[in-house]
N, C-alpha and C positions, 0 to 999 in steps of 0.2 A: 504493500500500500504506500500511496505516497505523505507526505509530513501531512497532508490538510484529512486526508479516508484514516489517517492514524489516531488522532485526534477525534474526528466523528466518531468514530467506531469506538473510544473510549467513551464520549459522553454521553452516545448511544446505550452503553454497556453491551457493545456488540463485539465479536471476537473480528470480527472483517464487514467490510462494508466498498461498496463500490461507487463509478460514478453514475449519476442518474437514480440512485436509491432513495425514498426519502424516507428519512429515519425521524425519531422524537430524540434530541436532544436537549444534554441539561446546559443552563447556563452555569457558568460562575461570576462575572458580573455582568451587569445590568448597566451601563449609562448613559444620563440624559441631561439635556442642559434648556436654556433659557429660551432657546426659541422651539423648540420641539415637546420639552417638560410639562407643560400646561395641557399642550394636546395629551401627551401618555396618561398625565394623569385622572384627566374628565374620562379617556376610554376605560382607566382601571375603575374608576369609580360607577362609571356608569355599568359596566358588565360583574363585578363582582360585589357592589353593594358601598355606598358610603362611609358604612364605621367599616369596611372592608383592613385587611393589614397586608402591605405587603409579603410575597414568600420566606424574603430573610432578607430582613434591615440591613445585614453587616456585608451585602453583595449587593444593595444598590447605591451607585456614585452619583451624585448631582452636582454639576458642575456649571454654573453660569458663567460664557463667555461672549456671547456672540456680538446682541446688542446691550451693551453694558454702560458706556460710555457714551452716554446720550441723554439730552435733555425729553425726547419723547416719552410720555407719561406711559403710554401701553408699555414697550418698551419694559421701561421700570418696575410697570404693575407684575409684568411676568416673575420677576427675581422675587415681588414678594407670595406669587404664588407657591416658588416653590419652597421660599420660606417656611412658610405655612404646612405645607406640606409635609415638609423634615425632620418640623416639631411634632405634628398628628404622630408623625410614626417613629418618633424615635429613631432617627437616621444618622447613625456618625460619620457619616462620610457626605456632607452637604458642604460645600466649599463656598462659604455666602462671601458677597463683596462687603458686609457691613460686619461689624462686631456684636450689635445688638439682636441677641435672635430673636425679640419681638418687635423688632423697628423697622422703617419702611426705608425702602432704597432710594435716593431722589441724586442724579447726577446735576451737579451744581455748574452750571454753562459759564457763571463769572469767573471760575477758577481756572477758566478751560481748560483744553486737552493737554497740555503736559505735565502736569505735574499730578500728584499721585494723590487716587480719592476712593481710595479702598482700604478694607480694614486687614488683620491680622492673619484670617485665614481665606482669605481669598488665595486661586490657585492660578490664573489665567486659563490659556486656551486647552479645552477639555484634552484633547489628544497628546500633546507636549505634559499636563499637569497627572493623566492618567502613569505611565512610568515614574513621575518624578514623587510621584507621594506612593510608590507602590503597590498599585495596583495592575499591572502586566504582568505575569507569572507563566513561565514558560508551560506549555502544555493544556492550560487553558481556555476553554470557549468564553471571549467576550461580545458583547452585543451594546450596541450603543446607537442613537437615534442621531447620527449622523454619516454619511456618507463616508469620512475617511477616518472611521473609526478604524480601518485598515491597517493604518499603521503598526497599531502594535502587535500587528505580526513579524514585527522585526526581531517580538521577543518569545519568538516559537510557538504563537499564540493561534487558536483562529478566531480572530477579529471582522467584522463584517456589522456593518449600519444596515439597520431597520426602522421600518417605518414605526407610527406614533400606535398603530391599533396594533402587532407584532409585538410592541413594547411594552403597551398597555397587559398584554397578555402574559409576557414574561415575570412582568410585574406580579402578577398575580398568581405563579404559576410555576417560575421558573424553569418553564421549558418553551421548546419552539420546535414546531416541524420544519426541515431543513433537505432539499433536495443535496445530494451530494453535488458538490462541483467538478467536470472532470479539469485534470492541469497540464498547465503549462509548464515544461523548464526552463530556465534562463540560465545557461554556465556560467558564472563571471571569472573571467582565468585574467593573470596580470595583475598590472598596477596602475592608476592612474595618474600623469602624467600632471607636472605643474600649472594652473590655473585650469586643470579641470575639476569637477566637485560632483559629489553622489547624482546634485541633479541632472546634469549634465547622462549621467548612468539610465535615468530611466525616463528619456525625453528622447533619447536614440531609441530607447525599449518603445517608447509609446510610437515613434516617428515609424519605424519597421513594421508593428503590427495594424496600427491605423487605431481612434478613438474611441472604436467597440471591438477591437481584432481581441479581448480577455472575456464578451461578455459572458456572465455566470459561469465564470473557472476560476481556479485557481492560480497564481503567479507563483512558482516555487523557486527562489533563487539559491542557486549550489553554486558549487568550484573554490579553487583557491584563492581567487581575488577577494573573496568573502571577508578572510582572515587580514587585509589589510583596512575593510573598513569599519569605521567608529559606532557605535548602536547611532549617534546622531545619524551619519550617512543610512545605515540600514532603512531608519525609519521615515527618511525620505524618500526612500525610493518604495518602500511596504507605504505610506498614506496615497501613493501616486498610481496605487495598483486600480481605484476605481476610476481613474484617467482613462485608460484602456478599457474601461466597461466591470473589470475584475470583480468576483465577488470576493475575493479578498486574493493577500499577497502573504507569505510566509519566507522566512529564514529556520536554517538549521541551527540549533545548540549548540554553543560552543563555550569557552571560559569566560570570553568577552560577556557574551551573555549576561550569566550565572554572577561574572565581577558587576555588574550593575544592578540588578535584580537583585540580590540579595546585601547589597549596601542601602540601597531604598528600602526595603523592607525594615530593616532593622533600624533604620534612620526615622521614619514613619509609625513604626511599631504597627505596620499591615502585617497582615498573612502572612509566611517564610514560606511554606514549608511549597513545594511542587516537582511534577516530574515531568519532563519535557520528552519530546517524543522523539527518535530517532528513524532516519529514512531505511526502507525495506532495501536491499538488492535488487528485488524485481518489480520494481515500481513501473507504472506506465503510464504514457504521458503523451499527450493528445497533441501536443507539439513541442520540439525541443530544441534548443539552438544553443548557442556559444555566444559569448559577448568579449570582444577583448579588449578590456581595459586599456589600455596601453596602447590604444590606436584610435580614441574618442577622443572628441575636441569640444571646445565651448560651443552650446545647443543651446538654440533658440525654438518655441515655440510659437509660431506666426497666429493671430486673429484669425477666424476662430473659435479654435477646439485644439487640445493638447497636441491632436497628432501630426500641425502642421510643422513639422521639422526642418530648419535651417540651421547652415553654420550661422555662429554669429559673426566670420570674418567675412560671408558674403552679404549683410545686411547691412552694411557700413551706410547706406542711402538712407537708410529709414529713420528720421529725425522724430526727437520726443521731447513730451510735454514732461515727464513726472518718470519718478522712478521712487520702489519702492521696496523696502526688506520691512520681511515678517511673517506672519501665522504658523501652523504646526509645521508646514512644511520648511518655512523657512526664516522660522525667528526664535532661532536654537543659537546658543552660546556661539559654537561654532562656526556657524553661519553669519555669525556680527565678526568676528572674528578675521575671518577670510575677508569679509566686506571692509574694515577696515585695514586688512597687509594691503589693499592695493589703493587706498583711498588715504594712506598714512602722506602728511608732507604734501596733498594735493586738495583741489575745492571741487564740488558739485556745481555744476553750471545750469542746472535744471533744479524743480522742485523735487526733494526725495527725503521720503517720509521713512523712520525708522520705529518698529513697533513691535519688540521684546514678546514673546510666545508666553514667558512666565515671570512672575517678580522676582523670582529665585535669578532667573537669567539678568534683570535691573540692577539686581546686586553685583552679581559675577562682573556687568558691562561695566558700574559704577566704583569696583576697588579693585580690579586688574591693571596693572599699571603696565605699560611699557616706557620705559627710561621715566619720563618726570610726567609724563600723560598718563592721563586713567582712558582705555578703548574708548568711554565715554567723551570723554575729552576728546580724545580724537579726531573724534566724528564728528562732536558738537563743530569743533574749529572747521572740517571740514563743508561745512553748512547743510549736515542732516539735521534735518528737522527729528528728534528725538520724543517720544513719550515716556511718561514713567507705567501709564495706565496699558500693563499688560491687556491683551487680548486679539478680538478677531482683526477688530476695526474695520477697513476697508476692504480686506478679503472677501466677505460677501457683501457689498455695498453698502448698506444699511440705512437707517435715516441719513437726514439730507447733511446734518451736523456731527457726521461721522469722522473721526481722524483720518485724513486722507483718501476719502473720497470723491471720485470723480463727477462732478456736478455741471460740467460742460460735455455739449454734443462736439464732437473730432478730436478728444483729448486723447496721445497716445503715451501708455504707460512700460516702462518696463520694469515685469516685477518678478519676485523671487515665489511667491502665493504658489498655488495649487493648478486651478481654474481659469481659462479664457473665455468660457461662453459671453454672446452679446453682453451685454449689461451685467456684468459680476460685481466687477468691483465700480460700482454708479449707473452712469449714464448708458441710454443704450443706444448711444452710436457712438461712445467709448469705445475703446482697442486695448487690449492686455496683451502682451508680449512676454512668455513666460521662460525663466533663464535662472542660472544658477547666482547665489549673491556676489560671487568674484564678478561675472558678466555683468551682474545689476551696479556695481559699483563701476566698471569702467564705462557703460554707459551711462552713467550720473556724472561721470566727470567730461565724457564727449558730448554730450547733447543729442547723440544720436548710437543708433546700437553698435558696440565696440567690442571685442574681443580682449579680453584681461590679460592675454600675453603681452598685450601693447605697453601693458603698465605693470608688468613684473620685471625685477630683474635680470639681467643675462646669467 
């Protein structure tokens, strides 16, 4: 069987399982956030009864991040639904933006967007805060009521977004009927080469099989280039698996792993204990391919849908309005990091918005120094426009008074996000241009899309 029919078939309690089979599967966590949360929870109430109780408190996560950071009152109203909610049922794991669990949420517009208007356990953006407070466990079926809950399948998981009546069910139930998905493999062999980055990895993956060429399969990434990249890289490339259509994306077990996974846990005081699944010899796979690392270059996704694949050295024509780093996909440590080696000592000549995945990472940005600069500092000199207010922000558009949000019709963006469809991140005769943050930062500094080797070292 391969890593996603190994997993099924455990939480099936089935000895073997194939693809096209649909089995009853148990969850072990459940998560939902601020724009999806309200729906789940009217479906759980309404089908299981009002003083209804969830199946088990200590595997549902609620996580608000989407629209957060916003004067719009609905908006707001959602966080204190699930407020409310958290406390009904006794939920330890509700990540609220406020400190008072009987107070209402209200984003305050005079202090605007940069500086920091959240309380003590707020988490940021659900998929980035799900690993970092310890809830990805290798071996694991999670479900969450967002599309690239995918991700964390980076951490041997099977991961996969469900809708709000799916949810609502789980919620109640903690199981789900699940068609097996058949998969895909991806070899990754090599090493990637200077000012390429994980995304750069699966934007070739997405450009080769075309924007539905994954849909309802699995993405299964092997080989030994694996071993060279970071859980951050993995789970850039495992959130980008429903880019492709994917019903989710997996990686194998390895040290890396188990070295992150089990420092979260015991840092969080979540769950330890798990056992991750190991791939069969005779696994079968519905298509399979090689990818080698070491002969990928900086990738562009053109307007749009993910699969339209360019170099970014042959886009050098395409001038921009904005350019942007952030969300789960690309407002990891790391990702600011990279954004800044090529943006160190230089200015942004365009509008570019920078928006932290987690407060954890505000901090990391805000006391890493290099020589007498904090990264922070860095970037600030270099004219990013910086928030302290982790979360989605303009990844999925949002209200109109969103951080970085595109509010003009022809505005073109180049960004590190997820998503290009029309109207994602604003306007819908907006343009998103989706690229790694090394790319995103040397086209912040050319005004039009630029290739990051321009601006590396020899």
């Amino acid at each position: 069987m391969t890593l996603t029919e190994k997993l099924l078939a455990r939480a099936a309690g089935k000895l073997k399982v194939e693809a096209g089979d649909n089995i009853w599967v148990k969850a072990d966590v459940l998560m939902t956030h601020d724009v999806c949360g309200p729906g789940t929870i009217g479906v759980f109430k309404r089908e299981f009864g009002k003083d209804a109780k969830v199946w088990d408190r200590r595997r549902v996560v609620i996580i608000p991040d989407h629209y957060i950071f916003t004067a719009d009152s609905k908006s707001n109203r959602n966080v204190d639904i699930l407020r409310d909610f958290a406390r009904e049922q006794e939920l330890p794991y509700f990540y609220d933006v406020i400190d008072d669990p009987s107070g209402h949420w209200v984003f305050d517009a005079g202090k605007g967007n940069l500086k920091r208007q959240y309380g003590a356990n707020y988490a940021g953006v659900c998929h980035a805060a799900l690993p970092a407070k310890g809830h990805t466990r290798p071996g694991e079926v999670l479900f969450g009521t967002d599309s690239h809950t995918c991700m964390a399948g980076a951490f041997n998981q099977f991961a996969t977004g469900i809708g709000n009546t799916d949810a609502g069910f789980v919620m109640g139930t903690g199981r789900l009927l699940i068609k097996v998905p058949e998969t895909m493999r991806f070899r990754l062999e090599g090493r990637l080469r200077p000012g390429v980055m994980a995304k750069d990895i699966i934007l070739h993956i997405i450009g080769e099989i075309g924007f539905d060429g994954a849909t309802y399969r699995a993405m299964q990434f092997e080989g030994s280039g694996i071993g060279t990249l970071s859980m951050d890289d993995r789970m850039t490339i495992a959130n980008m698996a429903i880019e492709a259509g994917g019903k989710n994306g997996i990686f194998p077990f390895d040290a890396r792993t188990a070295e992150y996974v089990e420092s979260r846990t015991r840092l969080n005081g979540t769950h330890a204990a798990y056992e991750p699944v190991e791939p069969d010899s005779d696994q079968r796979f519905v298509y399979d391919t090689v990818v080698d690392l070491g002969a990928l270059e900086p990738t562009v996704a053109c307007h749009p849908d993910p699969g339209q694949r360019q170099k970014a050295k042959d886009l050098a024509s395409v001038k921009l309005d904005r350019a942007y780093l952030g969300s789960c996909t690309g407002g990891k440590t790391s990702d600011f990091i990279e954004f800044a080696r090529v943006l160190q000592g230089r200015r942004v000549s365009i509008d570019t918005f920078g928006v932290p995945a987690t407060p954890d990472i505000v901090r990391d940005l805000q006391s890493t120094r290099w020589g007498a600069k904090t990264i922070w500092q860095i970037l600030e000199d270099a004219g990013v426009r910086l928030t302290e207010n982790a979360g989605c922000a303009a990844c999925l558009g949002g209200p109109v008074d969103t951080f970085g949000r595109m509010n003009q019709a022809g505005m073109k963006c180049i960004s590190a996000t997820n998503r290009n469809f029309p109207g994602r991140m604003g306007h819908k005769e907006s343009q998103v241009f989706l690229a790694s943050p090394a790319t995103v930062a040397a086209s912040a500094i050319a005004g039009r899309i630029a290739d990051p080797r321009e601006y590396l070292p020899n």
